[in-house]
Each structure stands twice: as C-alpha cells, then as structure tokens.
N, C-alpha and C positions, 0 to 999 in steps of 0.2 A: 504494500500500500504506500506511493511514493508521497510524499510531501517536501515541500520546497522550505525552506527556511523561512520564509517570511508567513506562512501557514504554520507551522510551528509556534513561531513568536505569535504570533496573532491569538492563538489558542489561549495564551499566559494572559489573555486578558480578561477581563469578568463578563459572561455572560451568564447565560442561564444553568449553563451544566458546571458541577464544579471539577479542580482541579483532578482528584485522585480517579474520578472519571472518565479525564480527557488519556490521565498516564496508563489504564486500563487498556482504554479503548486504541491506543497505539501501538501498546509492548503486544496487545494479540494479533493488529492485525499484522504487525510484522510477522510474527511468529509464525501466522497462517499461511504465507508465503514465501517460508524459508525451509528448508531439506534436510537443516540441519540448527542445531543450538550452537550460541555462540562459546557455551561455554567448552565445547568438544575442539574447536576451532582454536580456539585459544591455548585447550593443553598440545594439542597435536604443534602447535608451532613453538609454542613454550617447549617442548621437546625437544627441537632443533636448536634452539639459542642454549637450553641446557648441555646440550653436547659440544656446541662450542667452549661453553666455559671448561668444563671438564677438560675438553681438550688440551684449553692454555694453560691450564692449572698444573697437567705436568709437565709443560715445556719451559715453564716461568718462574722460579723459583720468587716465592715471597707474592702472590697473585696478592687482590685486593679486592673482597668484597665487600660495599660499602651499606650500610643500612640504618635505616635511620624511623624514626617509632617517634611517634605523639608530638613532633616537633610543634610549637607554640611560641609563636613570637611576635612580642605587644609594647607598643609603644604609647608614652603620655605626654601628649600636644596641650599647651601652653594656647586658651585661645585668647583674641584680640578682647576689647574694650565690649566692642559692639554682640557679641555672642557671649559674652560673661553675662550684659546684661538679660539676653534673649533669653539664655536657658538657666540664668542663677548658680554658675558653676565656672571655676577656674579654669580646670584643664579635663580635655576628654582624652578614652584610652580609643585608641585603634590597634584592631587585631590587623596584624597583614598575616600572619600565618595561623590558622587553628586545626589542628592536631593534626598535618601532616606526616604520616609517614609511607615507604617505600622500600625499594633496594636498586642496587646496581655492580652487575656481574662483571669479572673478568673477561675480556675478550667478544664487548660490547660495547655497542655507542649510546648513552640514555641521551635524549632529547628534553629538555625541559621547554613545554611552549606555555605563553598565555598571555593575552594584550598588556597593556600598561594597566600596573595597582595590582596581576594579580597574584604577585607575591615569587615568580619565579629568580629573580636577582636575591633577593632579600632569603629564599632558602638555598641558594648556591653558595653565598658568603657563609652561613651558618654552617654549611656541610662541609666548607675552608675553614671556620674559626675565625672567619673576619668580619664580625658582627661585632660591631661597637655596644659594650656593655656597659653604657654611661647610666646616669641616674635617672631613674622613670622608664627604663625600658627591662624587658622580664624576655627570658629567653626560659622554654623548657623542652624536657624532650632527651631521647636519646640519638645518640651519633656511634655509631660500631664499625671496629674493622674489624674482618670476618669475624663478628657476632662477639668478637671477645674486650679487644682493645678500645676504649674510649678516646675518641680523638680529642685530640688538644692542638695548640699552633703548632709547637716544638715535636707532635707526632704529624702534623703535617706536613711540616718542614721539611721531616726526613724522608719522608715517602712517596710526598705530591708534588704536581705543579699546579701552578694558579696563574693562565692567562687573562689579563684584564682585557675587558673592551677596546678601552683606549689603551692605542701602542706606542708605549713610554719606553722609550729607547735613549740611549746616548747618541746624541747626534749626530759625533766628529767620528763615531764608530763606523766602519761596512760589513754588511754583516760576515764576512771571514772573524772581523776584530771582535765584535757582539757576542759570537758562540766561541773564541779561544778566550774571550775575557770570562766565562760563567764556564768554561772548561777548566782552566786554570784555579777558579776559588772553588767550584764544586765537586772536583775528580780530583783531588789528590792524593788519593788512594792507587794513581797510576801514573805511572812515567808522561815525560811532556809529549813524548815519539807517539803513547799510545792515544793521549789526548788529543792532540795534531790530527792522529787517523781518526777519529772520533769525531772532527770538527769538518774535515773532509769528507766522509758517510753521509754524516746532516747534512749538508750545504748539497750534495746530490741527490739525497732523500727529498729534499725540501725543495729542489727546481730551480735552487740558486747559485747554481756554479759562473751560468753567465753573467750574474750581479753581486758577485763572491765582494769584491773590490770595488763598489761603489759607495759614495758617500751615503749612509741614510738619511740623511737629513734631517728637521725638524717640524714642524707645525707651519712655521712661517716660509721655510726652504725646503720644498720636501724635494727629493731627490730616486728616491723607490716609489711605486705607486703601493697602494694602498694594502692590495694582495700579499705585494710583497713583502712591506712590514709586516704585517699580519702574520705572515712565515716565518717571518725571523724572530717577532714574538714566541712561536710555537718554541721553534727552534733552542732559544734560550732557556726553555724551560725541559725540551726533552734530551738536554746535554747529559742530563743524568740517568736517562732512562729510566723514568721515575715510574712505577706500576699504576700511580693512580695520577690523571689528568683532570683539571674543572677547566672550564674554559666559559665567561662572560659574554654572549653574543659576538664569537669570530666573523659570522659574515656580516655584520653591522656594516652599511656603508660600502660594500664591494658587490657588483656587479653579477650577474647570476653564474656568468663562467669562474668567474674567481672564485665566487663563494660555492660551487660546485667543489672546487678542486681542492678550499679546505676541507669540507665536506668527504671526500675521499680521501686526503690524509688522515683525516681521525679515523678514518675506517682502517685504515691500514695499522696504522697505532692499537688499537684496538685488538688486531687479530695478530700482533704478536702478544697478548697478552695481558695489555696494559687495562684497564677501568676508566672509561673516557665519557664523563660527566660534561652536558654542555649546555646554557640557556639557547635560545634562537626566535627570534619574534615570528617569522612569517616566510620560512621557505619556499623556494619553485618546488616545482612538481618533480622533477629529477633528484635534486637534494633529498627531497622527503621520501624518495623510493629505497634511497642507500639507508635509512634510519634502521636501528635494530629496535630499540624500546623508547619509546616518547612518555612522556610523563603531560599532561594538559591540564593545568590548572585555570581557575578562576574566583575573586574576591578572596584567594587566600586558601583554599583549596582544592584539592584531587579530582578531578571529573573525569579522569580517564587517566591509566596506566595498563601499559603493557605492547607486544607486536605494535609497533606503527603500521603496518600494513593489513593488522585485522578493526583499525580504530572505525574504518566505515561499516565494517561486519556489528560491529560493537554500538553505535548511533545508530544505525539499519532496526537495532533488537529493540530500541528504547525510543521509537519513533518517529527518530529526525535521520532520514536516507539520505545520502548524497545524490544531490543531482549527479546524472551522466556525466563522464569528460571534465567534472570539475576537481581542485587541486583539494585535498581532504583538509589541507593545514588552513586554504582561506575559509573552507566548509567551516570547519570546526573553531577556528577564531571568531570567524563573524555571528556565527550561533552564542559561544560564550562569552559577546562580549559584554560589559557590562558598565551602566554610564552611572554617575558618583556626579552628588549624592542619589544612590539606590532611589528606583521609585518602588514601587508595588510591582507590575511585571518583573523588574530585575529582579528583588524577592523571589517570584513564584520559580522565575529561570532557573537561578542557584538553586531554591529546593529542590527541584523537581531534579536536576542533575543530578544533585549531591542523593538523592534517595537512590538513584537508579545505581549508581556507582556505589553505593555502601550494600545495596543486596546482589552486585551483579559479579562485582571484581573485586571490592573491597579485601573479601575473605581470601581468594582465590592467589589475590598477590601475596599473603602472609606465607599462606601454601608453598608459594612457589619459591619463597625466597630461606624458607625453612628445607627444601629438600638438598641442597647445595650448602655443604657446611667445611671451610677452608680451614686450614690448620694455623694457629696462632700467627700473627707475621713479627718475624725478627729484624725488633728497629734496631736493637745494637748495631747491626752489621753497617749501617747507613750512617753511624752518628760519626765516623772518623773522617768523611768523606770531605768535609768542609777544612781549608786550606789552614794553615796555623796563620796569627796575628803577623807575623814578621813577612810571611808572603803576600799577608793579602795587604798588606802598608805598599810591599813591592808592586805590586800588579797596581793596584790605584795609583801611587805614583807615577808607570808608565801610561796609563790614560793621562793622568793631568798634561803628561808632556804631547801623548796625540792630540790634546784641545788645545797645548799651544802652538804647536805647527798648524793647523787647521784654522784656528782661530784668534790669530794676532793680535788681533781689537783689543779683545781682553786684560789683556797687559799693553800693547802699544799705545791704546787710547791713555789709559792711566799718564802716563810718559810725557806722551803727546801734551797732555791736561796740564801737568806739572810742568812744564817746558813754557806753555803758552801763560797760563796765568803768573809764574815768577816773573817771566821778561815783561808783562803788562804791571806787574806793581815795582819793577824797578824803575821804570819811568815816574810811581806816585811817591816812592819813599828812596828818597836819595840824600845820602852826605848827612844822616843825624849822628853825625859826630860828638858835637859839644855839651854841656853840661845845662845849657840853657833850660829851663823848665818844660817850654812849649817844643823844642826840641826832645824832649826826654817822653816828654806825652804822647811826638809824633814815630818815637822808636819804639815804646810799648805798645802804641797802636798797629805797628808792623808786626811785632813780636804776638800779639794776640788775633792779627789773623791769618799768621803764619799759623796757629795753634785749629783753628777753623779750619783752613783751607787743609792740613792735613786728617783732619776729624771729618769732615766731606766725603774727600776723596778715597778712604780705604773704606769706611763705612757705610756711605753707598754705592759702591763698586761690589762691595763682598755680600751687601744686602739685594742686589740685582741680580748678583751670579748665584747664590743659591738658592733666592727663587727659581730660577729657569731649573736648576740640575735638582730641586727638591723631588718632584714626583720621581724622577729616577732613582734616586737615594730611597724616597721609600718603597720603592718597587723589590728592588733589590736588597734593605734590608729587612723587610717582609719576608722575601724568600731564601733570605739564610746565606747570603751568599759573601757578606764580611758584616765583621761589629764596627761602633759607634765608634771605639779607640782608632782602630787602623785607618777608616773614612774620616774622621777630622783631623787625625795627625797628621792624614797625607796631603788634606787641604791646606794643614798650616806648614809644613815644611816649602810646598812647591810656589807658597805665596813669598817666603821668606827672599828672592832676588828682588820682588819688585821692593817688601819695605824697604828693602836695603837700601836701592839704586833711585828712586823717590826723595826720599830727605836729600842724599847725597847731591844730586840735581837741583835741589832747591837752594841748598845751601852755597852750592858754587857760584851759582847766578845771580845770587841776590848780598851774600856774605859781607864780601870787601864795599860794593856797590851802593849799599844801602847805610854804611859805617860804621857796623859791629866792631867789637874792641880787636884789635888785629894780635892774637897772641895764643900759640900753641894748642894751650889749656882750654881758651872759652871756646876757640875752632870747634876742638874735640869734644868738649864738650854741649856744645849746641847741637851737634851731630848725634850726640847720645842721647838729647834729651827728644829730639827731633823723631829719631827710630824709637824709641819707648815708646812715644803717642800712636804713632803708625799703628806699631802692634796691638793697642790698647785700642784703637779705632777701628783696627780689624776686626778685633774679637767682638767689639759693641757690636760692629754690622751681621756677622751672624749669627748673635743673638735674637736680635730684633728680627731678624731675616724667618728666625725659628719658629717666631710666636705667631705666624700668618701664614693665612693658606695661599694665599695669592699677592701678584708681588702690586695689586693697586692699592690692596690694603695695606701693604708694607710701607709705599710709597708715602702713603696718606696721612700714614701713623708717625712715619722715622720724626718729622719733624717734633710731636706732641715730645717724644723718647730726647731728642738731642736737644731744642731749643732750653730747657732750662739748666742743663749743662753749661751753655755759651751764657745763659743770663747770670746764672752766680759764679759765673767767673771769675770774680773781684775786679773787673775791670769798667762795669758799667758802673758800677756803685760800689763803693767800698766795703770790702771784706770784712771789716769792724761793724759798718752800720746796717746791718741786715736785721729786721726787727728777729726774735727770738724766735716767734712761731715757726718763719718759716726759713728762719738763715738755714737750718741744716743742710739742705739742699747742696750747697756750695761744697760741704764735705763728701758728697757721693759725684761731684764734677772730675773728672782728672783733667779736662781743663784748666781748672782754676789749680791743681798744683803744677801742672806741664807751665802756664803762662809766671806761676811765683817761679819758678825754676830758672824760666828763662831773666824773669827780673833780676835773679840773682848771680845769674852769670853773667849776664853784661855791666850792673850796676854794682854789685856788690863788693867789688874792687878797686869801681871810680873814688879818683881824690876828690872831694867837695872846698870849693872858697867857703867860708862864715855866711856868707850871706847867701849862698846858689839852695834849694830846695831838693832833697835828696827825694826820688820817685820813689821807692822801696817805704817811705815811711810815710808816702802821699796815699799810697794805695794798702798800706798797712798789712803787711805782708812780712810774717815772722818767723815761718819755718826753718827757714834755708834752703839749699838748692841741694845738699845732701838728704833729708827727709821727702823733700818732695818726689826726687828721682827713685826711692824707697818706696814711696807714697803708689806713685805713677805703676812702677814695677808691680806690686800689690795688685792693683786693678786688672794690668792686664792678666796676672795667673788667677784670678776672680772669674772675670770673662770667662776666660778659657773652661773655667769650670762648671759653670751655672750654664753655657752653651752646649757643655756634652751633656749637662743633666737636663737642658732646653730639649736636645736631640733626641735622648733617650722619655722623654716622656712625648715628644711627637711620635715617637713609634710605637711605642705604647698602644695611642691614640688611632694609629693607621689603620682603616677598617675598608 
C-alpha cells in the first residue's frame, strides 16, 4: 500500500480517526503486501555483517567493538529577560540526547544521519569523550569497548582517531610533512626507515602521491582542494593505524565525486579491520549504497538502526514506503525532519516513530550486539607509542623552522616594524643630552615609549600568531600527539633570535642619536633591560592570546589587558600620588619597573648643578635599577607560568 511522504505527514494531523489507528491501519497494510517480515530480513543480513566482523576479528589483533547503552545528554540554557518573564523561570533544560543506545562492529562503516538538532554530532563527541562537562550540563549512560573497558579520553587517545569537520591542519605543512610530523610523535615504537615507509603507504592509500609536496595551505590561501585536505585529515589520524575511527561529517562541503571517494576509503578502512564510526547529513545515492549500518536519528533519538540497505524494507513495514527511484537518505530525512519549536504534528511524528522503532528493532539491536563478544582490548600495548618530551621539543622545533622558511612575514614584519618606527622617532627625539629639566622630561619620554613600542610589538605579534596556530594546537593536543611543556618550550626557544635581534636594532639606531649616556655599562645595560621586556611582553601576548577563542576577541580585549599597565606606569602621574584604592595597579605593571630601570641607568649616574632638578626624584622612583631588573625578571618567569597553566586549562576545556 504505497504512500508518499506528504500523505504520511498529513495523517499526523487531527482529524476524525485517531493516531494509534492510522499506525494500525499502515503497519497491516504493509504487511498484507509483503512475502516476507522485516524482521527475517534483517537477521539474514545481520548474518552477513556478522561474519565480517568475525572475520576481522582474527586478522586484527586488538579489534574494537564499541557500545554504548542509555546514553543521556542534557543541557541548562540560561534564558533572556523576555522568557524569564513569559514562563516565570531562569533557565530551561534541553535534552539533545534521551536514552540513546547502540553498537558498532569491527570491520564496519556505522553511518550516523539526522537533520540539524537531532542530536547526531553531540552523540559522536560523547562516544570521543569530547563532551564538555561544564556546569548545568549532565551526561549519562554507558560507553564500552568490547563490553568490558569504559572509555575515557586517555583510553581514547590510545586507540582512536577523531577527525573533525573542519580540516585544521598546519598550513606551511604538505601533506608528505603532515603524516611524517604525527609519524614521528605517534610511532615511536619504530625506527624513522619504518615510519618513512609508513608515511609512503598512506600518501598512496590516500591518492596523494601526486600532491605528496604541495603546500596545504590555509582558510584564506588554500592551496589543496577540499577533498584533498579532507584526506590528509584522515591521513593524520590513520598514521597509527588506530582500530577505532569517529569521523565528524567528512563529506561536509565536497562535491558528490569527492565525497564518494571518502566514502570508499572508510570502507576500505573498515574491512581491514578497523571500527569506523561517522556523522553524514544527506548523502547521494551511490554513497549510501556502500553504507554497512546507519544509525537515523531525530529530536535526540533512534528511529532507525541497522543494514542501511534494508532501512526502506524497514519504513515499507511501518507505513511510510519509498517512493520509486528515490534516494532513501533524502526519503528518510525529509520524513524525520522536525521544525523547533515542536508543534503538535512534530509530536505525533517522533511518537509514532519512536513506538515503531522500540517494538520493531529496539530489542533486536541488543540481540545482535550481545551475540559478538571481543576479548578485553590491551591498551598497555599503545600507551608507549607516543614520542618522549625531548623528541617531540625536536620535531616542533623543526616545524617552527618550516613556518619560517614558508612564512617570513612572521618574523621579517616584526624587523621591518622595528627598523621603520626607531628611524621615524629618531627624527622626534634627538641630542637630549643635557641636564636641562625639559630636556630630561623629553629623554624619559623616549625612554617610556621605547618601553610601549617594545610591549606592542612582541605582545601583539605573539597574540596574532597563536590565535591562527591555536585550533591546531588543540587538535593535536587533543589527540595525544605532544604535551603542553615541549609545545610552549618550542615556541619560546624559536622566538628567542627575534627578542634578541629587536632591542638590538633598536638600540643601534636610536642609542648615540637620541643622547643616551655614551659609556660601556649603560650600553649594556639598556640592552639588558630592553630584552627583559621583550620576553616579558612575549609571555603577556600568549597569555592573553590563551584566554580567547578567536583572535577579534583577542584583539578587542588586549587593549582592556595592557592599557592600564602603560597608565600606572609612573610616568603619566607620579608613582607616589596614586590614591591608595587603586595605586596597586602600578605594582602588577612591568612597565613601570622596565621604564624606573631605564630612569636609573641613564640618570642615576648624572652629576647634578645645586640648582638643575634631578628626574628620578620628579617622578619618585626609589627602587633602583638592580631590583627592578629582578622585578622585571620575576614577571617574565610569572608569565611563562600562568600561560602553561592558561594552556593546560584550554585543553582541559577543548571539546
């Protein structure tokens, strides 16, 4: 008895017959025209996908069956002004998951489909572990590998990969460099020779041999087409050969031939063994034929699990047939989809599904997922695999150096910056020589924004470059592939030529020019106090760089962060008269001890006439230029520390 989709839905509305009548009068007459029960259909092909697993099971050692029981996941939204008052209530809960559970076999592809809301991304992280368990949201349920192990990050670390949607890559990378860089930190359990051969396999596995050596590019310069990051994304995750894959909507944004062709590399993946888990909104007809098990959800749960190609056998028994010739995945989205907020028809839709699917398949999936039972999986074997601290400082280091051959800006701009702004203020601050007051005011005023222009330049420099490389950073310390220590040390080592050669630059061109005291000691020492700030300016910028997801909020913010740094500098208003509440400020500045420092290396030497006004006691400044360099020093190893503990609670945080 065929019906169309829009006869279906039309049904879900109120007329005179009611629902549990209309779901009668469909499941029989299906039935009355079918040769066969769906449920015979389903084990006869369940049979076939059973024997695949088995099969990989002994060719694989450590196979991966994954399962997962009553998962619940509920979130507490915070509402606006205008619906606190409507419904008398702060914040409402939304379920996106309710009681979802399933499985997924070795040497099988699961499909997760279901329009937007209805909960497919949000149960793929949780089956990752990258469900953010901030406060007001409740995760329940269980998570199994084969039926025994409890998955956690650190157990998925060692056994999965997690490709994202979005393909965050290094940019100045190709992918040859992309798979020998997660070769290198996640295979050290084997020589470089066997790794090399290992990265050579992939890049011919993956279709990439003739784009082995091109740039990949980035968002603003892409350079591979979309496909083929896509690939190289896989790529970097199957360096390990890891048993169990999730993969976040791969064919997002790629064309039907492309997304066909990742489409059959997961199949291939798959039938060596692996467990290859994946969202996908709205396949071709081609794609959807290579599926082995689909999962179809809607408003958060299960309406269908099992064969993708008995899913029309399966809607045929429960009243809504596929039209002829048509693709089953747009059939079966456009039937579930469902428009928010719910009216009444959406109601009766989800129930009526959700009944058919809890007496029709519900039980049948436990069944089937209980007859397949894998022997413990040994994560020992995996946890040595990850490179030690001292190789992976090395490997990071030599990327920093591929993004400075690649990308010169980075540092030449810096250079360039410093080059062009000292020879524009050698023309404003010249020959303050003398001991004159208004002279000594117009050498402080050099001296203090000589102390700015280097608090600028390395802090937002370093707060621009780690926005861009942050999604990468959490990408890959997400998937284990180096810690927090070896990724900032390597950042701060490789930065260490520019603080160098920056002050150094500054000081040559502006030094003698400007009328600093001409003598050894204050050289050297302007020089020392000059690179103190640098570092300490660097460290502020990735800090601040830390605290933000994106670099317009960085941008937005850095001034709120530095401006009252430069204001109690003791330079606009004296360092004595700050009223009490709020002088302390001035003591969390390293400014205001970088600029007393410099007061005391150039002044704190000069002979004064009886009657000339000494600047050091104008601006009331009593440290010395020894505590303050002490001072200064202080801050920057401060920095350095509250950014890896910045770092490490962003990761935390990564979900």
């Amino acid at each position: 008895m065929p019906h169309s989709v829009g006869y279906i839905v039309d049904q879900f509305s109120d007329d005179e017959n009611d629902l549990e009548s209309k779901i009668e009068f469909q499941a029989a007459g299906v039935n009355e025209s079918s040769n066969h029960s769906f449920t015979s259909i389903f084990e006869r092909k369940h049979e076939d996908l059973a024997q695949i697993a088995r099969d990989v099971i002994k060719i694989r050692k450590n196979s991966i069956k994954l399962t997962f029981k009553d998962v619940r996941f509920e979130i507490t939204n915070e509402l606006n002004k205008d619906k606190k008052k409507d419904i008398d209530q702060k914040v409402v809960k939304q379920q996106i998951l309710k009681n979802v559970t399933g499985y997924a076999m070795p040497g099988q592809t699961l499909y997760i489909m279901g329009s937007s809301g209805a909960g497919k991304t949000s149960l793929l992280n949780i089956l990752s572990d990258r469900t953010s368990k901030r406060s007001g949201t409740t995760i329940e349920g269980q998570i199994l590998i084969n039926d025994k192990t409890q998955l956690s990050s650190q157990v998925f670390g060692s056994v999965a990969g997690y490709v994202m949607q979005d393909d965050i890559l290094f940019a100045y990378f190709t992918p040859k460099q992309a798979l020998t860089f997660a070769a290198r930190l996640k295979l050290n359990q084997y020589s470089q020779k066997i790794q090399d051969e290992r990265v050579e396999s992939l890049l011919e596995e993956l279709e990439l041999k003739a784009q082995a050596d091109t740039i990949i590019g980035s968002q603003r310069k892409k350079m591979l087409s979309g496909g083929e990051r896509k690939r190289v994304s896989i790529g970097v995750e199957l360096i390990t050969d890891p048993s169990l894959i999730l993969l976040d909507e791969p064919t997002s944004g790629l064309d039907s031939f492309k997304a066909l062709k990742i489409v059959k590399l997961l199949n291939r993946q798959a039938r060596k063994g692996k467990t290859v888990i994946s969202t996908i909104h709205q396949p071709g007809s081609e794609q959807f034929a290579l599926f082995d098990r689909l999962i179809f959800m809607c408003d958060g749960q299960i309406i269908y699990q099992g064969e993708a190609r008995l899913c029309q056998n399966y809607f045929a028994q429960i009243g809504l047939p596929l039209p002829r010739f048509s693709n089953p995945s747009d059939y079966i989205m456009k039937l579930a989809t469902v428009n928010y907020p719910k009216e009444r028809d959406d109601e009766k839709k989800i129930k009526y599904l959700m009944q058919n699917y809890e007496q029709i398949q519900s039980k049948e999936v436990q069944k089937q997922s209980s007859e397949i039972l894998l022997a413990e999986f040994e994560i020992d074997i995996l946890k040595s695999n990850q490179a030690s601290s001292w190789k992976q400082f090395k490997v990071l280091i030599e990327r920093s150096l591929i993004q400075a051959k690649y990308d010169p800006h980075q540092w030449s701009a810096r250079i360039l910056q410093t080059i062009f702004i000292a020879i524009l203020s050698l023309g404003l601050f010249r020959n303050l020589s003398n001991n004159d007051f208004s002279t000594q005011i117009g050498l402080a005023g050099f001296l203090f924004f000589t102390c700015i222009q280097q608090l600028y330049a390395h802090s937002m420099s370093n707060l621009l470059a780690f926005q861009e490389e942050r999604p990468v950073f959490l990408r890959e310390f997400a998937n284990k592939m180096y810690g927090i220590a070896p990724y900032y040390l390597s950042k701060s080592v490789v930065e260490i030529p520019v603080l160098l050669l920056q002050p150094f630059l500054w000081e040559i061109i502006l030094y003698f020019g400007v009328g600093l005291s001409r003598t050894k000691e204050q050289f050297g020492y302007f020089y020392l106090i000059l690179t103190q700030l640098s570092f300490c300016a660097s460290s502020l910028g990735i800090f601040s760089s830390s605290l933000f997801n994106n670099s317009e909020m960085a941008v937005t913010a850095a001034p709120v962060l530095v401006l009252p740094l430069v204001l109690f500098s003791g330079f606009f208003s004296n360092s004595g008269s700050y009223p009490t509440w709020i002088g302390w400020i001035q003591y969390l500045s390293p400014i205001r001890y970088t600029l007393e420092a410099f007061i005391y290396n150039e002044f704190g030497s000069r002979d004064y006439l009886p009657d000339e006004r000494q600047i050091i006691d104008f601006l009331d400044y009593k440290l010395g230029m020894s505590k303050c360099l002490w001072i200064v020093f202080g801050f920057t190893i401060i920095f350095r520390i509250i950014t890896g503990l910045s770092l490490r609670a962003l990761t935390s945080k990564f979900q």
